[in-house]
SESEBA-622009 format. One line per 4 residues: number of its first residue (from 1); for each residue x, y, z of C-alpha. Coordinates in nm, 2 decimals, decimal comma. Each point is the difference from the previous one (the first is absolute). Example, Ala and Ser with C-alpha at 12.3 -4.5 7.8 and 13.67 -1.06 7.14 Angstrom:
2
1> 1,23/-0,45/0,78; 0,14/0,34/-0,07
//
This chain:
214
1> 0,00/0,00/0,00; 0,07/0,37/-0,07; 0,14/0,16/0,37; -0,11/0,27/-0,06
5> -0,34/-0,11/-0,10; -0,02/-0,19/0,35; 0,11/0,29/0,17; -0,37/0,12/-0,17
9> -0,17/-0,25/0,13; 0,17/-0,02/0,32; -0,13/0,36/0,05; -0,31/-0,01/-0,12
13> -0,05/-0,24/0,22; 0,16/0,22/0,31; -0,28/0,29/-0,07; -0,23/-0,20/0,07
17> 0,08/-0,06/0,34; -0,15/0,26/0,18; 0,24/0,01/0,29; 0,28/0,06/-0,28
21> 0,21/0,25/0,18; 0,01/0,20/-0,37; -0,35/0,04/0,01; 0,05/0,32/0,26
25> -0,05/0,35/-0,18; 0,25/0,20/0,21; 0,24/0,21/-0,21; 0,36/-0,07/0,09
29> 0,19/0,32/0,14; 0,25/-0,05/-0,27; -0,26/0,03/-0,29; -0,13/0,27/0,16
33> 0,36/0,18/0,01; -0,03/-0,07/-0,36; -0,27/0,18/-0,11; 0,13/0,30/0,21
37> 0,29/-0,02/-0,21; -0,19/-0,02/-0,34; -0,21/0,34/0,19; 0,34/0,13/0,03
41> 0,14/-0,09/-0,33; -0,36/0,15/-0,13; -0,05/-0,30/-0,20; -0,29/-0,09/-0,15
45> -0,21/-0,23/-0,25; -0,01/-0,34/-0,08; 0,10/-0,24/0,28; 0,03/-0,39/-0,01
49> -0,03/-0,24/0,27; 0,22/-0,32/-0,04; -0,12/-0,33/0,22; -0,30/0,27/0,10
53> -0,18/-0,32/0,23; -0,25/0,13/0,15; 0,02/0,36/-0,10; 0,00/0,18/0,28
57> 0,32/0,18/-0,21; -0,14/0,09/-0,27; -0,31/0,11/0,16; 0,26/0,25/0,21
61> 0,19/0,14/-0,27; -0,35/0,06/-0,21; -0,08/0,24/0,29; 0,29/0,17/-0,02
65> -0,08/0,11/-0,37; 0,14/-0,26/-0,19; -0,16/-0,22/-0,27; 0,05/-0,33/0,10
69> 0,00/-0,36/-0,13; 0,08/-0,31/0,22; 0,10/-0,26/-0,16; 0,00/-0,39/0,17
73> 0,02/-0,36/-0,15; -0,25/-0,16/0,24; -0,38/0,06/-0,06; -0,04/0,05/0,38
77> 0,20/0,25/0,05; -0,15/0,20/-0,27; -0,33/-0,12/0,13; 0,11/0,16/0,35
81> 0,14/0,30/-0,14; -0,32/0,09/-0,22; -0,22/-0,02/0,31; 0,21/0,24/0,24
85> 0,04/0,22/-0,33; -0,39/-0,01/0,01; -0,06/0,06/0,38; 0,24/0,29/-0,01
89> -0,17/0,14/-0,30; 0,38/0,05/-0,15; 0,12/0,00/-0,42; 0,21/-0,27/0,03
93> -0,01/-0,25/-0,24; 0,11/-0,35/-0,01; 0,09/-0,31/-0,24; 0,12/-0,33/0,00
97> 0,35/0,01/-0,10; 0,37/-0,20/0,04; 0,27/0,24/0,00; 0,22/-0,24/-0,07
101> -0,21/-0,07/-0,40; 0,02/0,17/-0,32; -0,38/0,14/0,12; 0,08/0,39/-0,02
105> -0,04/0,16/-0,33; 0,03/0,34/0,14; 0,33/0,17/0,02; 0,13/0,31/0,16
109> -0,31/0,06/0,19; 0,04/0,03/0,35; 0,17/0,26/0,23; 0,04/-0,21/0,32
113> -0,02/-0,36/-0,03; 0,04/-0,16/0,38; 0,01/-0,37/0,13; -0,03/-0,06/0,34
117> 0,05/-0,36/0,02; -0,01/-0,16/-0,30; 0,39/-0,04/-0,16; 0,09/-0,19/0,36
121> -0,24/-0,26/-0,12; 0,14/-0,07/-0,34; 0,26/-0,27/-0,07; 0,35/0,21/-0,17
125> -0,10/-0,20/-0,32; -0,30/0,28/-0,05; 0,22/0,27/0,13; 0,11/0,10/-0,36
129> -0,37/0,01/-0,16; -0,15/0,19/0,31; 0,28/0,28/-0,04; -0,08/0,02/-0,39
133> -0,35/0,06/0,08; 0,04/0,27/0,29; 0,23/0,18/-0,30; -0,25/-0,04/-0,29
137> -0,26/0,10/0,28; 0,18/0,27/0,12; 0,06/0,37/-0,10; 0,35/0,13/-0,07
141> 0,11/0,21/0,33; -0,30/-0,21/0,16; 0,00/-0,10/0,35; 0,01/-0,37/0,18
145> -0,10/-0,12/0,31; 0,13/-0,37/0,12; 0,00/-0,13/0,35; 0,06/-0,38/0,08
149> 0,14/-0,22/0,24; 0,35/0,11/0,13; 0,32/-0,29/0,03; 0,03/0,20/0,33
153> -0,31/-0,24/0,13; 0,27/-0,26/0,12; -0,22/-0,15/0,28; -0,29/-0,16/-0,30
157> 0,12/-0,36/-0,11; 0,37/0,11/0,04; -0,01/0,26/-0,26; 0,32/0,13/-0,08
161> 0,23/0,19/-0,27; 0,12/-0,34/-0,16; -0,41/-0,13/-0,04; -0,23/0,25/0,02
165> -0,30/-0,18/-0,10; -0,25/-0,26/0,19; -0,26/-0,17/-0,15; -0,29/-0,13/0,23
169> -0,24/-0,24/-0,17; 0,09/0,06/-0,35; -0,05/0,41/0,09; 0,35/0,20/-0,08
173> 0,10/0,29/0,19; 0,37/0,18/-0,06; 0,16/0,25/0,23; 0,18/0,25/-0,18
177> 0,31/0,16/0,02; 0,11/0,38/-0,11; 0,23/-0,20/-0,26; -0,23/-0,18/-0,13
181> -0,27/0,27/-0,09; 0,31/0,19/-0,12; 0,08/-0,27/-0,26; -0,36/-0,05/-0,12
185> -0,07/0,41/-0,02; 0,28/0,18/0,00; 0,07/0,01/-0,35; -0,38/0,20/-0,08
189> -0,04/0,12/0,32; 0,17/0,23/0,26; -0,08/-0,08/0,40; -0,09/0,32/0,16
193> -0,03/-0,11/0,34; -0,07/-0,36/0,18; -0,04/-0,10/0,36; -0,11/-0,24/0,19
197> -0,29/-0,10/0,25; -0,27/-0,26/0,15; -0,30/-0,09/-0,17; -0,33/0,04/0,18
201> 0,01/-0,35/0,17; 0,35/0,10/0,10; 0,13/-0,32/-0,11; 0,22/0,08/-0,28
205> 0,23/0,29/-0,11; -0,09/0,15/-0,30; 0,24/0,19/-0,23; -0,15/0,31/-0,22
209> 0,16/0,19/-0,28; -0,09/0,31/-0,21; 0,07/-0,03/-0,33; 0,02/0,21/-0,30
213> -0,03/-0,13/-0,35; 0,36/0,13/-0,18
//
């Protein structure tokens, strides 16, 4: 079987669970520091939401004035996202799509493109064709959002710098390093600022970085 296509179904699966611990709606303080820096930055226009899951993102950054689509490849999370969008009366819109396919046309379209938990769940053989759509997706000068696991997590299944990865009942999860975002981005990208901090079940570390599309 495809990985990645039982990573889908390993996740549709998990939103159905209703004690999911992804299926909270609080806005992490770091995304919020974000969108100050976009206020700051006076950026504005199309934004798109990578991994959305259950949208409370996208539904965030459509308040703040943005035209948003969140884009997932599990029905249930667009399922999920649709019906917040709809109880908070917000523009956001959302389809069913693998960042990892040839499934954007579009090119050049978006201003901000952010993924707040998606690339840590990928196996490195997608790495390359998620990067080629964030830069076909992407405007030139455009801005990128990524936070994932950190490698500085050393207490979960003995992470460390020489394997950075677990997988837990077929389900991948990788802990990144600064190198290795550096490698993957550094070439179309320039890292304005990361740091580091706990994730709202305070049980992993998670890494940020702005990015800037060279």
């Amino acid at each position: 079987m495809d990985q990645n296509l039982f990573e889908q179904k390993y996740m549709e699966k998990s939103w159905k669970i209703k004690k999911n611990p992804y299926q909270k709606y609080i806005i992490e303080e770091s995304v919020k520091k974000w969108a100050q820096f976009l206020k700051e930055k006076k950026i504005k226009g199309k934004l798109l939401d990578v991994g959305c899951g259950n949208g409370k993102n996208s539904v965030y950054f459509a308040q703040k004035g943005f035209k948003v689509l969140g884009v997932d490849f599990t029905k249930e999370a667009i399922n999920l996202s649709q019906k917040y969008a709809n109880t908070k009366k917000s523009s956001a819109k959302f389809e069913i799509k693998d960042i990892t396919k040839k499934q954007f046309n579009n090119e050049k379209e978006y201003e901000v493109v952010i993924d707040c938990g998606c690339l840590h769940h990928l196996r490195k053989k997608y790495w390359n064709q998620y990067k080629k759509n964030i830069l076909r997706l992407i405007k030139e000068k455009g801005y990128f959002y990524l936070h994932g696991f950190s490698v500085n997590s050393k207490k979960i299944d003995n992470v460390s710098k020489k394997r950075n990865w677990v997988v837990r009942k077929g389900h991948y999860t990788h802990f990144f390093s600064i190198k290795e975002v550096q490698d993957l981005f550094g070439k179309d990208f320039k890292i304005i600022e990361t740091y580091e901090f706990k994730n709202l079940n305070n049980k992993f570390i998670v890494r940020t970085f702005y990015m800037q599309r060279i």
